[in-house]
C-alpha positions, 0 to 999 in steps of 0.5 A: 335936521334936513340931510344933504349931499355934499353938494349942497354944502358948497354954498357960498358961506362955506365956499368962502370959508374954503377960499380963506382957509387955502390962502392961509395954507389950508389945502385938499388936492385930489388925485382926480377929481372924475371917476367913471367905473363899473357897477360891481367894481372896486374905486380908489380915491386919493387927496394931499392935504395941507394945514399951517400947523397943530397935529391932524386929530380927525379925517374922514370922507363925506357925501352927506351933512346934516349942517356944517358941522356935523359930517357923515363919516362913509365908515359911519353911513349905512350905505356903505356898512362893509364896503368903506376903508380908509388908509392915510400915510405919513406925507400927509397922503389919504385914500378911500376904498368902495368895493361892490360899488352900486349905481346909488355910490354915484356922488361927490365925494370930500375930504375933511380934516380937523387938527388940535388948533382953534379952528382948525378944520377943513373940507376939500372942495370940490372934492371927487365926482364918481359915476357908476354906470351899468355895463350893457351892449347897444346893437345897431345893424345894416342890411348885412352885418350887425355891431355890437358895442359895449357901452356905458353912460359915462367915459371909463377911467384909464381906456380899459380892454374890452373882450367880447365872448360868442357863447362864452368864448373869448373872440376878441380883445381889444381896446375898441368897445365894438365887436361886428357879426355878419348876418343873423345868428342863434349865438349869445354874446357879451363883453366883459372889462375888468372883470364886470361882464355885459348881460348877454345879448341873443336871438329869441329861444325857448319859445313856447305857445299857449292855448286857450282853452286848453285839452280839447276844441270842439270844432266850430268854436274859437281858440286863443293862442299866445306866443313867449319867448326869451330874448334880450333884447326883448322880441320886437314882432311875433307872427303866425304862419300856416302851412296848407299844402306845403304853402306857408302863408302869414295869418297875423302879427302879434302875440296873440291869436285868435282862430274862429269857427276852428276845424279839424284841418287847423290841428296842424299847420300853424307856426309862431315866429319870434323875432328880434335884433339878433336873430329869430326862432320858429315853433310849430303848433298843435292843436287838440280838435274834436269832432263835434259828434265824436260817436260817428268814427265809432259807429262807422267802424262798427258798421264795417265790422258786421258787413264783413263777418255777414259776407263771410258766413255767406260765403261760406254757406255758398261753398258748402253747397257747391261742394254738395251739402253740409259737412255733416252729410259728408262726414255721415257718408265717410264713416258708412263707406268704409268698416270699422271695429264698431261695424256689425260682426258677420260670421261668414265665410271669405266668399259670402263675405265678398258677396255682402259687401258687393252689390247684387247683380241685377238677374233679370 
């Protein structure tokens, strides 16, 4: 047997059936017949019913038939296994309970009754059309300010408070769902009513850059780098900038790009730029160039090093010979001038002894 929603019970059989059994005093009044409320939220619907007489058996809430006499009882229906409870009253009053309501809850729902006389069951028709919107925040902006509204995609039941918070602060309450910033902003903001809060709307963060291939470039070749970044709204325009002496210039538009015939001045320099409704974040990029003859800075450093020690030694060799030879020579002539212990003993007397070591006139 085909399933249908409520809805489609009301065809014109049934709507007659409807029609006689009121005139008979058979009746279903609902509280409201719309209800618009939040996703996560919890909803009350409300009926009166009257019947001409017997003794009320049977009551239930139904969105869906299997044909017209077999009704979906919610306690009954999986889609609502847990969420569902009923409670009557003695004047004739019933009302049904959906808490964590899910956008799938949106539906028409009725009311049916059985009693203990011959024929004795009815449905309310049309019974309670329910929408559950998802909260969100719809930003517009002019040249100076932005507006935030909260909005849904149907009216909320009972003109709710709308509170908006700026980085989990409470900044307004108010019974208007709108809530307007001045100028850009790194702030999040959200707003919240009854209890159900917005997803939070912010400029781009945690932005980050990818490069491809990654560890080291040889100069000459090409590299790809990617732009991400987290935002909601999502980032309408990425743009790449480099900086050459102290000048930023734009060098692309979009998530990716391409850098040809890289050298070693693109190590540094380039910045990514994310951008949305909100607001925008900058990043600077590294790149890892390599020479395309990395032993060069070796050998120069190397050449420099043994230029140097040979200067040295020259220099070296030319102040010893200023100086009247080599320290050998000097240190030879230092021990032989002056006596010490290992010097031969000379047996003499004190006046023979001044004559050794003083030189000999020349007689002639």
């Amino acid at each position: 047997m085909a399933l249908r929603t409520a809805g489609s019970v009301l065809g014109v059989f049934l709507w007659s059936v409807a029609v006689v059994l009121s005139q008979n005093g058979w009746s279903v009044t609902y509280t409201s017949q719309s209800i618009c409320t939040l996703k996560g939220s919890t909803v009350e619907m409300s009926c009166s019913y009257t019947y001409p007489s017997g003794t009320v058996t049977s009551t239930l809430w139904f969105t869906k038939v299997y044909d017209v006499e077999n009704y979906v009882s919610l306690l009954d229906d999986p889609d609502y296994k847990g969420r569902v409870m009923y409670r009557s009253d003695k004047t004739n009053g019933h009302t049904l309970t959906i808490t964590d309501l899910r956008e799938s809850d949106s539906a028409t729902y009725m009311f049916r009754f059985i009693t203990n006389q011959t024929k004795g069951k009815y449905f309310g028709s049309p019974g309670v059309t329910l929408s559950v919107p998802d909260l969100q925040v719809k930003v517009t902006t002019t040249w100076w300010s932005m507006t935030l509204t909260c909005s849904t995609t149907c009216t909320l039941t009972d003109n709710p408070t709308y509170i908006w918070y700026r980085n989990s602060k409470i900044v307004q309450e108010d019974s208007s769902p709108s809530y307007s910033v001045y100028f850009e902003t790194e702030d999040s903001f959200y707003c919240a009513v009854k209890g159900i809060n917005s997803p939070a709307v912010y400029g781009p963060k945690n932005t980050s850059v990818s490069v491809s291939p990654s560890g080291e470039i040889v100069e000459g070749s090409s590299v790809n780098l990617t732009c991400s970044s987290d935002a909601n709204p999502p980032v309408d325009k990425y743009t790449w900038y480099k900086i050459t002496y102290k000048k930023m210039s734009m060098r692309h538009s979009g998530q990716s790009y391409t850098i040809h015939n890289i050298s070693s001045e693109d190590r540094e320099g380039y910045y990514c730029e994310a951008l949305n409704i909100i607001g925008r974040e900058h990043i600077p990029v590294h790149i890892n160039v390599t020479s395309v003859f990395p032993w060069v800075p070796v050998v120069g450093v190397g050449a420099v090093l043994t230029a140097g020690a040979l200067l040295f030694t020259i220099y070296c060799t030319l102040k010893r010979r200023s100086t009247g030879g080599s320290d050998t020579t000097a240190d030879t002539l230092n021990v032989t001038d002056s006596p010490s212990d290992t010097d031969p003993h000379i047996d003499a007397e004190p006046s023979d002894y001044e004559n050794w070591s003083k030189p000999q006139k020349n007689l002639d």
